[in-house]
C-alpha positions as CSV (number, residue, x, y, z in Angstrom):
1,X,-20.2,180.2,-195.7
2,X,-20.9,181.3,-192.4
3,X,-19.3,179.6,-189.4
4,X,-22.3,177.6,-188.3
5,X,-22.9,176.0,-191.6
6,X,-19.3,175.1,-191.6
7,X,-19.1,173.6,-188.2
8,X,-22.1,171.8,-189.7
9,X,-20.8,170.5,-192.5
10,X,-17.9,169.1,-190.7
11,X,-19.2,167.3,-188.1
12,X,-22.4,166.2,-190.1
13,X,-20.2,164.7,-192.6
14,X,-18.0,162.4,-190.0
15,X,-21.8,161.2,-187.6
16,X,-23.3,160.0,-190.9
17,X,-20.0,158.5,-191.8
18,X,-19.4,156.8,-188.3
19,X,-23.6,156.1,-188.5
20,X,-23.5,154.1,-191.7
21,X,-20.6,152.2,-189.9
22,X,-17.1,153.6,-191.2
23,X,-14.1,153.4,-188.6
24,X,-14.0,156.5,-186.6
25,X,-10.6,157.1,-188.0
26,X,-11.4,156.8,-191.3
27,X,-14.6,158.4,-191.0
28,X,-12.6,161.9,-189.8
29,X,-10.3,161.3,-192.6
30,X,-12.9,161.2,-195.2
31,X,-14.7,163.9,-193.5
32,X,-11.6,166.1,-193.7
33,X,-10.7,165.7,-197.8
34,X,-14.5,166.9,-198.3
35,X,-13.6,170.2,-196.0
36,X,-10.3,170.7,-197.3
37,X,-12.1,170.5,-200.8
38,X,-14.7,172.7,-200.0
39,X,-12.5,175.2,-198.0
40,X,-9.1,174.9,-199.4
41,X,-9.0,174.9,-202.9
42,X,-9.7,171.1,-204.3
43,X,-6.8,169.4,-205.1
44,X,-4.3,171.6,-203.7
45,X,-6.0,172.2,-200.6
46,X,-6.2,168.3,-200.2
47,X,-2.4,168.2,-200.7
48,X,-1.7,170.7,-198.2
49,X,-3.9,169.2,-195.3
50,X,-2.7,165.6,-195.8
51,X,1.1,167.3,-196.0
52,X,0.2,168.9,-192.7
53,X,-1.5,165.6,-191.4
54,X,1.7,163.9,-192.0
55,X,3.7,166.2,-190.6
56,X,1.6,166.0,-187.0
57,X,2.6,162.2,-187.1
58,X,6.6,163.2,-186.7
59,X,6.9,164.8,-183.2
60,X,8.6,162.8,-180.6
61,X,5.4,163.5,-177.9
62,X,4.1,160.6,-179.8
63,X,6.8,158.1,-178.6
64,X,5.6,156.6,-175.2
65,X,2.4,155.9,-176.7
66,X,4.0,152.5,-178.3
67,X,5.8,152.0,-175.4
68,X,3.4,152.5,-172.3
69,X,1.4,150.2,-174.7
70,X,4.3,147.4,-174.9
71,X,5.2,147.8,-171.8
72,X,1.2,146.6,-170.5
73,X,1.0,144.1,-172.7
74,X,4.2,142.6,-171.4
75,X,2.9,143.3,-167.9
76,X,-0.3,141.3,-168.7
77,X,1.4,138.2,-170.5
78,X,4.1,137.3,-168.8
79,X,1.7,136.7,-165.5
80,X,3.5,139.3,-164.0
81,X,0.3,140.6,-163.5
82,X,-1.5,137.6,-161.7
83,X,1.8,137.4,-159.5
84,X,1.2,140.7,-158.2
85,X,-2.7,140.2,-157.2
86,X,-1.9,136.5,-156.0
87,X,0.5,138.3,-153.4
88,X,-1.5,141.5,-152.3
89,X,-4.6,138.9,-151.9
90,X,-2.4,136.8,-149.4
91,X,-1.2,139.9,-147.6
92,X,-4.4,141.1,-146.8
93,X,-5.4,138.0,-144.5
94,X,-9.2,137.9,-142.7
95,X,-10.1,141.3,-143.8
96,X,-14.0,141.8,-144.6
97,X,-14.4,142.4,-147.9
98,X,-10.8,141.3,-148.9
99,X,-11.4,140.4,-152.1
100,X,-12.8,144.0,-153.5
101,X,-9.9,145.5,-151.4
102,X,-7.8,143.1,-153.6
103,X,-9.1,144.4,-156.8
104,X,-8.3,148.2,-155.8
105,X,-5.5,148.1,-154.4
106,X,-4.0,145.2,-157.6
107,X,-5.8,146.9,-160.1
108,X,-4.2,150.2,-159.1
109,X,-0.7,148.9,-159.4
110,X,-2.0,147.0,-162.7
111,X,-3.6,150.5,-163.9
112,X,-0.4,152.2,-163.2
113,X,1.7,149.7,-165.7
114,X,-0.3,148.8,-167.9
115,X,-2.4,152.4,-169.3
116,X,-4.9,150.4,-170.9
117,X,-8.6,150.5,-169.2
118,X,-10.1,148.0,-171.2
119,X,-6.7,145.2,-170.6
120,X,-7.6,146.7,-166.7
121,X,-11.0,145.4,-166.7
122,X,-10.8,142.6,-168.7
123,X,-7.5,140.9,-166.4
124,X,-9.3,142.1,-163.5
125,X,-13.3,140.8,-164.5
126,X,-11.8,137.7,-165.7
127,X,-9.4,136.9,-162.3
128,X,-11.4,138.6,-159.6
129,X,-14.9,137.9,-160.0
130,X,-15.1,134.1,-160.9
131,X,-13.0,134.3,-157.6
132,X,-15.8,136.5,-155.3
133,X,-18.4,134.8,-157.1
134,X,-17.5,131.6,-154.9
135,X,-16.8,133.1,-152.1
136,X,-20.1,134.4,-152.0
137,X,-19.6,138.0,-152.5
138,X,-22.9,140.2,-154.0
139,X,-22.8,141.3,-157.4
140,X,-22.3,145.3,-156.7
141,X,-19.1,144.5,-154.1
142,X,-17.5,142.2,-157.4
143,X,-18.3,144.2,-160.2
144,X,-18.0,147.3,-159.3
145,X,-14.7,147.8,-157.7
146,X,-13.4,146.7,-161.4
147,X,-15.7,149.2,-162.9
148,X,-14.4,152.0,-161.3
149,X,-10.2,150.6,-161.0
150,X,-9.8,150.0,-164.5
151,X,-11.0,153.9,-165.2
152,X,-7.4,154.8,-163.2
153,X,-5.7,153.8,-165.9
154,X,-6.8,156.9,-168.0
155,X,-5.2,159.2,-165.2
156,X,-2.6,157.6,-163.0
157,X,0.7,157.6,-165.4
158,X,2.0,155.7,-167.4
159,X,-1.1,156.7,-169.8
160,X,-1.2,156.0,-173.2
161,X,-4.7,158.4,-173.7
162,X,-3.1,160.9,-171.4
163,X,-0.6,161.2,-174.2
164,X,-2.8,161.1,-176.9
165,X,-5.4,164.2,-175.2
166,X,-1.8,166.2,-174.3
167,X,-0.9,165.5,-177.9
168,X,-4.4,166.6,-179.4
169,X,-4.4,169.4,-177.1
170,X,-0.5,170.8,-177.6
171,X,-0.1,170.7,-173.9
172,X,2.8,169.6,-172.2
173,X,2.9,165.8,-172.0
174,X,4.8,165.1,-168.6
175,X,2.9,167.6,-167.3
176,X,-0.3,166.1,-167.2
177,X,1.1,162.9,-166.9
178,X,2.1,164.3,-163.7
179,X,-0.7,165.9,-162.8
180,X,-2.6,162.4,-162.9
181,X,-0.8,161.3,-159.8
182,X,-2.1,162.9,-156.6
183,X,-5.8,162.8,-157.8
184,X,-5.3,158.7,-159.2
185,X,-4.1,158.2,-155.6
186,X,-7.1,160.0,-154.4
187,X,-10.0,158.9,-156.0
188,X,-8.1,154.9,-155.1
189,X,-8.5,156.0,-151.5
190,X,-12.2,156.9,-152.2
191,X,-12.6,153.5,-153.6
192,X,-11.4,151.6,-150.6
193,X,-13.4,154.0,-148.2
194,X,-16.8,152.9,-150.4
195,X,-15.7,149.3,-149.9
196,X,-15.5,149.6,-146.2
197,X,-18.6,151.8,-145.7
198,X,-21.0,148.9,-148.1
199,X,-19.3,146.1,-145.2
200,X,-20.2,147.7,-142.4
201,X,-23.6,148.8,-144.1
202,X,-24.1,144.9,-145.2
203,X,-21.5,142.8,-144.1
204,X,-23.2,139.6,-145.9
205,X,-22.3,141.4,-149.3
206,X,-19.0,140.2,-148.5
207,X,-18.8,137.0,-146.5
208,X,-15.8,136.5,-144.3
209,X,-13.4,133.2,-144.9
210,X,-11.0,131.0,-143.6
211,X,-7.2,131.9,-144.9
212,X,-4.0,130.3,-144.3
213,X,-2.1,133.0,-141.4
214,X,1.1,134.1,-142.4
215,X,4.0,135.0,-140.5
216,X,5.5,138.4,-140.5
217,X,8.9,137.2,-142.4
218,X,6.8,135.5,-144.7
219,X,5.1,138.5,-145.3
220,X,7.7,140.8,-145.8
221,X,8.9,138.4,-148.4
222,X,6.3,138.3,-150.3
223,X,5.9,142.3,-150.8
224,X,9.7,142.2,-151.3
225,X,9.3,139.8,-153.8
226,X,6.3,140.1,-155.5
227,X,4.7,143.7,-155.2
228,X,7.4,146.1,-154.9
229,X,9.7,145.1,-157.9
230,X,6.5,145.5,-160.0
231,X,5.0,149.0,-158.3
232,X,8.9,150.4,-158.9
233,X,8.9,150.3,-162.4
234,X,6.2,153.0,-162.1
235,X,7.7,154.8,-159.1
236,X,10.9,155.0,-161.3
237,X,9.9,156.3,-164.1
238,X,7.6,158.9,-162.6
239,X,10.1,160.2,-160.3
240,X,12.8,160.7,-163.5
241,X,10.3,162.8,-165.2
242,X,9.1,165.0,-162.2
243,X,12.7,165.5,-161.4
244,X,13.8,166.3,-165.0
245,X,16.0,163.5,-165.5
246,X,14.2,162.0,-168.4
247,X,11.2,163.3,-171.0
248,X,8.2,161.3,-170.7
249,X,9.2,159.4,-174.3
250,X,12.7,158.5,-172.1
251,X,10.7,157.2,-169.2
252,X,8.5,155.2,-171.2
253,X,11.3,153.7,-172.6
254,X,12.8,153.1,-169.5
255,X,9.4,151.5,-168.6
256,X,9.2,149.1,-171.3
257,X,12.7,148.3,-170.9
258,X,12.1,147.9,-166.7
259,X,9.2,145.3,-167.2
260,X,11.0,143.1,-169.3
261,X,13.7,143.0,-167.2
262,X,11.6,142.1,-164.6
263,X,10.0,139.3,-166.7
264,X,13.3,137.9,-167.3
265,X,14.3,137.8,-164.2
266,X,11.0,135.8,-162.8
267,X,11.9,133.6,-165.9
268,X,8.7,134.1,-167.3
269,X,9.6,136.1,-170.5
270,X,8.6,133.4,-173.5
271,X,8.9,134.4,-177.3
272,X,5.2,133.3,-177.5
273,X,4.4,136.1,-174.4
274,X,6.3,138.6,-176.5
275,X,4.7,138.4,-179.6
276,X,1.5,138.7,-178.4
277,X,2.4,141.7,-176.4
278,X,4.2,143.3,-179.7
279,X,1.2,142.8,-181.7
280,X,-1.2,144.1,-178.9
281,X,0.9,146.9,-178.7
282,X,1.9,147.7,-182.9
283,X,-2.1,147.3,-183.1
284,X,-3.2,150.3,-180.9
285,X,-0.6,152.2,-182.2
286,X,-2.0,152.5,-185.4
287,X,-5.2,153.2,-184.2
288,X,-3.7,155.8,-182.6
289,X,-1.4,157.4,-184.6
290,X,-4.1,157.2,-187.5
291,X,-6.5,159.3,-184.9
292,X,-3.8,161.9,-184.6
293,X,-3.3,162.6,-188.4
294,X,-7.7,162.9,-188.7
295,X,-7.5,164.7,-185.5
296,X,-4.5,167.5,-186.9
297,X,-6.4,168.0,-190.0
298,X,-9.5,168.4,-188.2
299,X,-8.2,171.4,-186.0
300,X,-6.6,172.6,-189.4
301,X,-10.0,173.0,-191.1
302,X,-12.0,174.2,-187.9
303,X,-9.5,177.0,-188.4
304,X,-9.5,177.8,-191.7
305,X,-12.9,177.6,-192.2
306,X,-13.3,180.0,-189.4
307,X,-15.7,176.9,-186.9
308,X,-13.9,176.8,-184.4
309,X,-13.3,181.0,-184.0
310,X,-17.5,181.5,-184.6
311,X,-18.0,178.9,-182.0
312,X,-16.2,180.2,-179.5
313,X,-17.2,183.4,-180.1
314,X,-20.6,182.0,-179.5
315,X,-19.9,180.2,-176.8
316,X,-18.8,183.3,-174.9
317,X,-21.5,186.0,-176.0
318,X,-23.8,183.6,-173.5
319,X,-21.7,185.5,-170.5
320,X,-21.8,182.3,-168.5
321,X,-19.5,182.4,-165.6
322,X,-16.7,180.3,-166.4
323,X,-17.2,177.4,-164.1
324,X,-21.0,176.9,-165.4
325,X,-19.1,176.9,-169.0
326,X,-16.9,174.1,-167.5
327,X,-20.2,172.2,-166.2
328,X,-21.7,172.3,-169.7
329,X,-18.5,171.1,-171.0
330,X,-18.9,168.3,-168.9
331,X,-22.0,167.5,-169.0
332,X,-21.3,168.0,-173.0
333,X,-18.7,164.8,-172.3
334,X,-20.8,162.8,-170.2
335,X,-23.7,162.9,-173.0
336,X,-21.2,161.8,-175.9
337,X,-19.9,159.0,-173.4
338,X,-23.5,157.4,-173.1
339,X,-23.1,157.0,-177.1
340,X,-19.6,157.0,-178.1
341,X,-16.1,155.7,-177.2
342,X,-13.6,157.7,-175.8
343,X,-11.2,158.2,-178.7
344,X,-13.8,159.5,-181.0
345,X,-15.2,161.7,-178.3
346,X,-11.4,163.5,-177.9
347,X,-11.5,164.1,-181.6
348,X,-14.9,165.5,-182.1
349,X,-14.3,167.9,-178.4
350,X,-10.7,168.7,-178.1
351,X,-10.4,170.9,-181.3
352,X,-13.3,172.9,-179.5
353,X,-12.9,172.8,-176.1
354,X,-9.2,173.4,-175.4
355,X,-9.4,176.8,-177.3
356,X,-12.3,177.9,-175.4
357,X,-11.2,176.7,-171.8
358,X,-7.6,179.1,-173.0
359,X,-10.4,182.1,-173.5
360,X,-12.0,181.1,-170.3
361,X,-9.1,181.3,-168.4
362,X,-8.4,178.0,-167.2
363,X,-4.7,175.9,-166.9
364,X,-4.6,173.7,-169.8
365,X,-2.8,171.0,-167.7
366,X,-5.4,171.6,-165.3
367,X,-8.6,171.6,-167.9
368,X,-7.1,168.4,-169.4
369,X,-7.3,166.7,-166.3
370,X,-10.3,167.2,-165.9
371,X,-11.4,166.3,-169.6
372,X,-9.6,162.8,-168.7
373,X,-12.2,162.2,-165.5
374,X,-15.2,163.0,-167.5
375,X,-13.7,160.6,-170.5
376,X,-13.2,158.2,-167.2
377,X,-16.6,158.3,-165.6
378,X,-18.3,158.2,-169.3
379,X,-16.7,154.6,-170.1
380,X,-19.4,153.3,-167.4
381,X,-21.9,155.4,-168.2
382,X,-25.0,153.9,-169.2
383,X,-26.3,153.0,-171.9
384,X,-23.3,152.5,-173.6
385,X,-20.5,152.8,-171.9
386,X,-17.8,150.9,-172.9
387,X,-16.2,149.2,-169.8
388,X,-20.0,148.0,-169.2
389,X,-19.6,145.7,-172.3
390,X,-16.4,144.7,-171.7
391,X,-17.1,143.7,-168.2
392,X,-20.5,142.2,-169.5
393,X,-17.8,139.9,-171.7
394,X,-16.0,138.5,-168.8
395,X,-18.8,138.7,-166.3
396,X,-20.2,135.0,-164.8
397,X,-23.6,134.1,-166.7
398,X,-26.3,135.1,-164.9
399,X,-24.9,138.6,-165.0
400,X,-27.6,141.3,-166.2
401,X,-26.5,144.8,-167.5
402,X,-28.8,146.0,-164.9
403,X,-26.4,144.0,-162.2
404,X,-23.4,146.3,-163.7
405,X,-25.2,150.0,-164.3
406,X,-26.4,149.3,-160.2
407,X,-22.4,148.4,-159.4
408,X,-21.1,151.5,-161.5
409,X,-23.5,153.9,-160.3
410,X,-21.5,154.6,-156.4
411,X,-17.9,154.9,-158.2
412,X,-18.9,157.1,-160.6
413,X,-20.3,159.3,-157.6
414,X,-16.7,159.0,-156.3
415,X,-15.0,160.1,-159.9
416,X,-17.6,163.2,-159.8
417,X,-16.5,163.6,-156.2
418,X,-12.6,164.2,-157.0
419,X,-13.8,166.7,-160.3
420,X,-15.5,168.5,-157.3
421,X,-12.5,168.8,-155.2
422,X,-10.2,169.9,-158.2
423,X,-12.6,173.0,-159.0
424,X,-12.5,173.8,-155.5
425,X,-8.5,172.7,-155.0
426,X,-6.8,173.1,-158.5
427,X,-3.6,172.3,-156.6
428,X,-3.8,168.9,-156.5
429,X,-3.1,168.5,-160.0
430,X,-0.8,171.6,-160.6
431,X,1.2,171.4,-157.2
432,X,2.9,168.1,-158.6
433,X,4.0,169.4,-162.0
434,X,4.4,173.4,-160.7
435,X,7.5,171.3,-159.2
């Protein structure tokens, strides 16, 4: 069978599976008993591939995937969260446009504990905009501030999916954890320069309000209080990993560990708070870990059926310059994220796209990082993307999708922004874990 016809059979077996409605998961695990039958031998070949699946599921890169997920949900139950906004929204006084500020600046810190952009976007949709709604803030300066925080998540560390694409990939874990700091930071700052520039361009999107003054002391205790015990949790832990103290599964540990002390001390740690955030967390897990084993056996059969080596071979004979290779890659990305979610999309591209970026030359913390922006911009990427819906959920009535593509539309210009500045300045993300 020649490569093509392969790679067809492959991934035409797991679309009609995940078209007639089977869990992605399953769907790539159904898909892969056919290959291995076809390509492996029957029986035996099964027995190998699930052997090797199992196998994938044992390496200790997998750890701080339950753990950056435990330690959100406890982030999210125990109001630690709320806390957190409730005292960045009183620090920030009479400023125009205070509220949106608000939601960047919280949802950043949020984003950084809690790795989850959906929990983001939902804590953020469902306490921010009933909120600006009142106030009498337009739709786009609500909206999409959340839109566009709750994709930081994927990139600024603790990140559950930055584990899962380093794990997919075989690329160092810390290292790209790390390598999601300086440009999360980044693409914030280009967040909060948007928000100023649509106030001074219309200041009535944002209407100015009376707010209780504070006094300096005052302030300084609430940031003492309320902002920087949460933000050092994540401080901590990244600094132990860039400094080689701990491995990332040791600082998520240390994570997990750090919120709930923090939740005990604010005496806001309850037994009901904890199982939710145990079940939250033991839930996505097994999504997860179930992706890895369809995604292992996957690579497996690209392999050995001789896909994935054809492809790239194809892929290459075209002579594109690498960086136009990149932008079809990309563009490749932001086509499946109109249509798909992000976790099937890492497990129909990675097996393909990792091997050819290595051919092309490119730093596989570097290529990954950029693989985690596109997989950011495409979960508000219209049609379908999949923040759209869930801030659609949370959203006041009245709210059209229209209303939340026109709110998406400048952040993702931002996102594209930064992938801009990393071709041109790898640095950003490989000066950080080059230390």
């Amino acid at each position: 069978m020649e490569w093509f016809e392969a790679l067809a059979l492959l991934l035409g077996s797991i679309l009609v599976l995940m078209a007639v409605g089977m869990p992605v998961a399953l769907a790539f695990l159904a898909a892969n008993i056919i290959g291995a039958w076809v390509f492996m031998g029957g029986e035996r070949g099964i027995s190998a591939l699930l052997n090797n699946g199992f196998g994938s599921l044992t390496k200790f890169a997998l750890v701080p995937i339950p753990l950056f997920l435990l330690m959100g949900e406890v982030f999210f139950y125990t109001g630690l969260g709320a806390r957190m906004f409730n005292a960045i929204d009183r620090l920030l006084g009479k400023l125009p446009g205070r509220l949106s500020y608000v939601t960047v600046l919280g949802g950043t810190g949020f984003s950084t504990l809690s790795g989850s952009s959906m929990g983001s976007t939902a804590l953020l949709g469902s306490l921010m905009v009933p909120e600006m709604t009142a106030r009498g803030y337009k739709k786009y300066m609500s909206i999409g501030p959340i839109l566009g925080t709750g994709g930081l998540a994927i990139i600024i560390p603790p990140s559950a999916l930055a584990v899962l694409l380093a794990t997919l990939a075989q690329i160092d874990v810390g290292a790209l954890l790390i390598a999601g700091i300086i440009p999360g930071l980044i693409l914030a700052g280009f967040y909060i320069g948007l928000i100023w520039l649509q106030t001074r361009i219309d200041p009535e999107a944002a209407p100015a309000y009376e707010v209780e003054p504070m006094a300096f002391g005052e302030k300084m205790k609430l940031l003492l209080r309320d902002v920087v015990p949460m933000l050092s949790v994540m401080v901590i832990i990244v600094a132990m990993m860039v400094g080689g103290i701990v491995t990332p599964s040791e600082a998520a540990a240390f994570g997990a560990l750090g919120v709930i002390v923090l939740a005990i001390a604010f005496r806001c740690l309850t037994w009901e708070a904890m199982k939710k955030s145990i079940v939250g967390a033991l839930r996505v897990t097994l999504m997860a870990y179930l992706i890895v084993f369809g995604s292992a056996t996957f690579s497996q059969l690209l392999a050995f059926s001789g896909a994935s080596r054809g492809l790239i071979r194809w892929a290459t004979g075209f002579e594109l310059d690498p960086i136009m290779m990149l932008i079809v890659m990309f563009g490749v990305l932001l086509l499946l994220g109109m249509f798909m979610e992000q976790i099937s999309m890492m497990l129909l591209t990675v097996p393909v796209f990792f091997p050819l970026a290595q051919t092309l030359g490119f730093d596989p913390i570097w290529f990954g990082l950029i693989m985690l922006l596109s997989l950011e911009i495409s979960f508000t990427t219209p049609p379908f993307g999949l923040l759209l819906f869930v801030m659609k959920g949370v959203a006041p009535p009245g709210t059209t999708m229209r209303d939340i593509y026109t709110a998406a539309f400048p952040y993702m210009g931002c996102a594209l922004l930064l992938v801009i500045l990393l071709v041109i300045f790898p640095q950003l993300a490989l000066w950080l874990p080059g230390l």
